[in-house]
N, C-alpha and C positions, 0 to 999 in steps of 0.2 A: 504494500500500500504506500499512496509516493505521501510525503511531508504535509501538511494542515499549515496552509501561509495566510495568516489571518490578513483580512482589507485591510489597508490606510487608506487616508485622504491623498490621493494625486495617484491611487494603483486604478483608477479606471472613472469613467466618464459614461454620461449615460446618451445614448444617440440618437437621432429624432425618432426613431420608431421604438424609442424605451427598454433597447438591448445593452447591455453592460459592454462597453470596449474597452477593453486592459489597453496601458499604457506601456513603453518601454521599460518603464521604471520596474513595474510590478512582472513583466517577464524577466528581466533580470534578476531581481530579487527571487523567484520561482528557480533561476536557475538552467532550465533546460530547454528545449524547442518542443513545443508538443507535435506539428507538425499538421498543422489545421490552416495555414496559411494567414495568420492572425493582423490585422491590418498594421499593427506596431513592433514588428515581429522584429528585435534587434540581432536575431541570428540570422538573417539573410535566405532563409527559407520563402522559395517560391514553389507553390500549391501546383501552379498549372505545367510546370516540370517535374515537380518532385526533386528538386536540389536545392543545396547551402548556395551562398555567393564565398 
């Protein structure tokens, strides 16, 4: 079971259709790339290849 990273303020924003977007910050802090193509995604993970940069 992966780690319990509890919210802060500035780990995500909420987006006009009311979905939670994690920021850099809060994937960092998480640690790894989940690999969902996440629109802040500071490992350089792109979805529609399936590669790092």
């Amino acid at each position: 079971m992966k780690e319990f990273i509890p919210l802060e303020e500035g780990d995500y924003y909420l987006s006009e259709e009311g979905y939670k977007v994690f920021t850099e910050r809060y994937h960092l802090k998480r640690g790894y790339c989940c690999e969902s193509g996440c629109r802040h995604c500071p490992y350089g993970y792109d979805k529609k290849t399936n590669t790092r940069r």
